[in-house]
C-alpha positions in Angstrom: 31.1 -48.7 -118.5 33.8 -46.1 -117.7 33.7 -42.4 -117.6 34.3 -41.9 -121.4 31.6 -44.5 -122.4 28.8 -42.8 -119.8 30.2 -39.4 -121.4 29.0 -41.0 -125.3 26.0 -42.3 -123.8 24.5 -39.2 -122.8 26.7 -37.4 -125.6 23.4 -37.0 -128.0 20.4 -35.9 -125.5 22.6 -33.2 -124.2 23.7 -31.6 -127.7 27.6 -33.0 -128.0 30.4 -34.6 -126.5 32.1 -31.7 -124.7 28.8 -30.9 -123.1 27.7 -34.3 -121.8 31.7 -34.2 -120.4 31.1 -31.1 -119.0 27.5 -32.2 -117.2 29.0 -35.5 -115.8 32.2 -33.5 -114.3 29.7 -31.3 -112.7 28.0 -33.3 -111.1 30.4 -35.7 -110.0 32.5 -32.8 -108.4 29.8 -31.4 -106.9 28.9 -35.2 -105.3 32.7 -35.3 -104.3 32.9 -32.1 -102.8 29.6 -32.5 -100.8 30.5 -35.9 -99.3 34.4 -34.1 -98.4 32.6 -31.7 -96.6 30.5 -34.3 -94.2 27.1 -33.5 -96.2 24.4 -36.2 -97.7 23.6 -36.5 -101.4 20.4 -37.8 -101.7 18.8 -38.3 -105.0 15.5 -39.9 -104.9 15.2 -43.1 -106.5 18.7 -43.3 -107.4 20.7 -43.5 -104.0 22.6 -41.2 -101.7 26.0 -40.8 -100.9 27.5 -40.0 -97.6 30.7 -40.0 -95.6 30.7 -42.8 -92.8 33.7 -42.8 -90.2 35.4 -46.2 -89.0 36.5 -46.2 -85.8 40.2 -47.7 -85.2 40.3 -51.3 -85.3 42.6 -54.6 -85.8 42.8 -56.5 -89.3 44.5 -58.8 -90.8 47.0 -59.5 -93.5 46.0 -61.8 -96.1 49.8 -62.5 -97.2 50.8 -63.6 -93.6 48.0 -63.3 -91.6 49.7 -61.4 -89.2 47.6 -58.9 -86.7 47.6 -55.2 -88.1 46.0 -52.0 -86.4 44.0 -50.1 -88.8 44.2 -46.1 -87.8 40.7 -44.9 -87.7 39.4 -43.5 -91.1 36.5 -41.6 -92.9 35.3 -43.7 -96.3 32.3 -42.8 -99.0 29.5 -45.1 -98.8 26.4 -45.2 -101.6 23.2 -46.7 -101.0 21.0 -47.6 -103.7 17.3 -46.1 -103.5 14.2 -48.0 -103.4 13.7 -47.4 -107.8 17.2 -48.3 -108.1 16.6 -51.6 -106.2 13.2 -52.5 -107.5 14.6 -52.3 -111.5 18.4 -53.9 -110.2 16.2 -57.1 -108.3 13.8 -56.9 -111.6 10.6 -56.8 -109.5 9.9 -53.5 -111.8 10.5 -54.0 -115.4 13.2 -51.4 -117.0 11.4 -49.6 -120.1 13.1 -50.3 -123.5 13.2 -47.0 -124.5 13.3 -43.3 -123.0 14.8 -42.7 -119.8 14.4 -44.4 -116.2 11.2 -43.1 -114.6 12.4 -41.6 -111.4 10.3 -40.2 -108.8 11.1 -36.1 -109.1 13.1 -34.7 -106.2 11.6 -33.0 -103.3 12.4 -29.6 -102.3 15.9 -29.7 -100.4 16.1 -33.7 -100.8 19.3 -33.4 -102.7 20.8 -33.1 -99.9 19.3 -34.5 -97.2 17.6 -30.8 -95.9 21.8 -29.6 -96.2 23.2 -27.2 -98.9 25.3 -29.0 -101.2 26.0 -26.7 -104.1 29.1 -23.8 -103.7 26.7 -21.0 -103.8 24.8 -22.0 -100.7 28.0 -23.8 -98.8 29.7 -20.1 -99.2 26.7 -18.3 -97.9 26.4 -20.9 -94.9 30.3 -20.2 -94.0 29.8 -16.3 -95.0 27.3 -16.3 -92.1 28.9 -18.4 -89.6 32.1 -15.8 -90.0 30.2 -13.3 -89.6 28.1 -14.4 -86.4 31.3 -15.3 -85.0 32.5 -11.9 -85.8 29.7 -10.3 -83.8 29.7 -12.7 -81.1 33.7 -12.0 -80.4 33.2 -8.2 -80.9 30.6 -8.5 -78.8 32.8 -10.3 -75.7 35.8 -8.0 -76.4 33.5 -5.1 -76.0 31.7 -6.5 -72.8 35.3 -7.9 -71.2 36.7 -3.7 -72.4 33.9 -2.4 -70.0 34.5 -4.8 -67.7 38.1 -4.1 -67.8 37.3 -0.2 -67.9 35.0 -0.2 -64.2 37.2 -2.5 -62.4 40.1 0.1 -63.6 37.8 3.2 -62.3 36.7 1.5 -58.8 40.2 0.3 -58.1 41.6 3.8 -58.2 38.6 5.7 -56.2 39.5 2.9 -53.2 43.1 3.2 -53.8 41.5 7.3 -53.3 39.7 6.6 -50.4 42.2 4.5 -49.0 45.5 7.5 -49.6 43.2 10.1 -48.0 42.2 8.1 -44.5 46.0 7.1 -44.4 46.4 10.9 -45.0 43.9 11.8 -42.0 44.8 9.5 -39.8 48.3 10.9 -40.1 47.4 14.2 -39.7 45.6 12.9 -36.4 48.3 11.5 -35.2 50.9 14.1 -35.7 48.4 16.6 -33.8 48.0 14.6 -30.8 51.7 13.8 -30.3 52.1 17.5 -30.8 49.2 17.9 -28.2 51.0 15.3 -26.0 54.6 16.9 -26.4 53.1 20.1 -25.5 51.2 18.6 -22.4 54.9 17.0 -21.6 56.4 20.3 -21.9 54.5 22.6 -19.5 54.7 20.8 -16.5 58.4 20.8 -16.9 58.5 24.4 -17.0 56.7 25.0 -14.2 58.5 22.6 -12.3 61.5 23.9 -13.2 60.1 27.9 -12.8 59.0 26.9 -8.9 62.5 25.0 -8.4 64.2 28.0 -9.4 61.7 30.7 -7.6 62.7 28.2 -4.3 66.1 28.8 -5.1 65.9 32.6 -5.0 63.7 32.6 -1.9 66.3 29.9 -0.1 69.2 32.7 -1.0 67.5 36.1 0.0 66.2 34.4 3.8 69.6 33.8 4.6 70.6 37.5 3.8 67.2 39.0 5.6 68.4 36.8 8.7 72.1 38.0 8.4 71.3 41.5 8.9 68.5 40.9 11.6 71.4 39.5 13.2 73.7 42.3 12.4 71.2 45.0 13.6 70.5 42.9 16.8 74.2 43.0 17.7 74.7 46.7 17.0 71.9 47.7 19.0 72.9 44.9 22.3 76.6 47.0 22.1 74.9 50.5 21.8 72.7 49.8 25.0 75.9 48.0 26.7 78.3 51.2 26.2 75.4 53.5 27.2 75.2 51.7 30.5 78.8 52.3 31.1 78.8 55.4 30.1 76.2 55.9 32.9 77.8 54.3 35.9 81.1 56.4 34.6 79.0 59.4 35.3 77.7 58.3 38.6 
């Protein structure tokens, strides 16, 4: 049986032939689209379907036998259910007329406990976006504040840092100001006592001079006084 034959065999208990077509794409495009996306379809009593990956392995050619690799590859896989088995292997007898008796789906079964229609594979991305969202607003704010106080503490040290450089300049420049002027006054007075010697060495050879001068005049006075004298006599 082919698409078009199971589309006429459900054609009259769904009211017409575009209907039934349009029931069977359905749900064959919702089966694909479920097993694309990694999720289980799981229909009880019928089977599920499910995507199964194959590692990489080595084959063989059947035209030359020659070794091939074989890359490593997702493929569908469909088991049959237990119903499906039981009425196949004819240890349950399939009922002339109606439909199968299957056991009615549990809640979330479809699927294996996964969302496999649009609506809920949309929502399940819609929230995933969105908690991603929050999470990397969330970090950017947090590495922002981060960013903002490592910003604020570098410049009060880079602060603290200009004004001890600033007093220990300061500091600095007043002591060797200090030292300069320590330097400086013993100079001056060294040089204010050389030059008060130098005075003193000039005016005792003048005050001896006329000591001398006066001591002379006086020796000649007495001597011509004594001549004068014995003259007399």
């Amino acid at each position: 049986m082919n698409k078009a034959q199971l589309v006429e065999a459900i054609a009259d208990k769904l009211g017409g032939r575009q209907q039934a077509a349009d029931a069977v794409d359905a749900v064959l495009d919702a089966i694909v689209r479920a097993v694309v996306a990694g999720d289980r379809v799981s229909v009880t009593g019928f089977g599920s379907f499910e995507k199964v990956d194959r590692p990489a392995r080595y084959a063989r050619n059947p035209q030359t036998g020659e070794r091939v690799r074989v890359k490593k590859t997702s493929v569908p896989r469909f088991r049959a259910g237990q119903g499906f088995k039981d009425l196949v292997s004819g240890s349950k007898k399939l009922p002339k007329g109606g439909e199968v008796s299957v056991k009615k789906a549990p809640k979330g079964s479809l699927s294996g406990g996964k969302a496999t229609t649009k609506a809920a594979a949309k929502k399940a991305t819609a929230k995933k976006t969105t908690a991603k969202k929050a999470t990397t607003a969330a970090t950017a704010k947090k590495a922002a504040a981060k960013k903002t106080t490592t910003a604020k503490k570098t410049t009060a040290a880079a602060k603290k840092t200009t004004a001890k450089k600033t007093t220990t300049a300061k500091k600095t420049t007043a002591a060797a100001k200090k030292t300069v002027a320590k330097k400086a006054a013993p100079a001056k007075k060294a040089t204010t006592a050389a030059t008060a010697k130098k005075a003193a060495a000039k005016k005792a050879p003048a005050k001896k001079a006329t000591a001398t001068k006066a001591t002379t005049r006086k020796t000649t006075a007495r001597k011509t006084t004594a001549k004068k004298t014995a003259a007399k006599k």
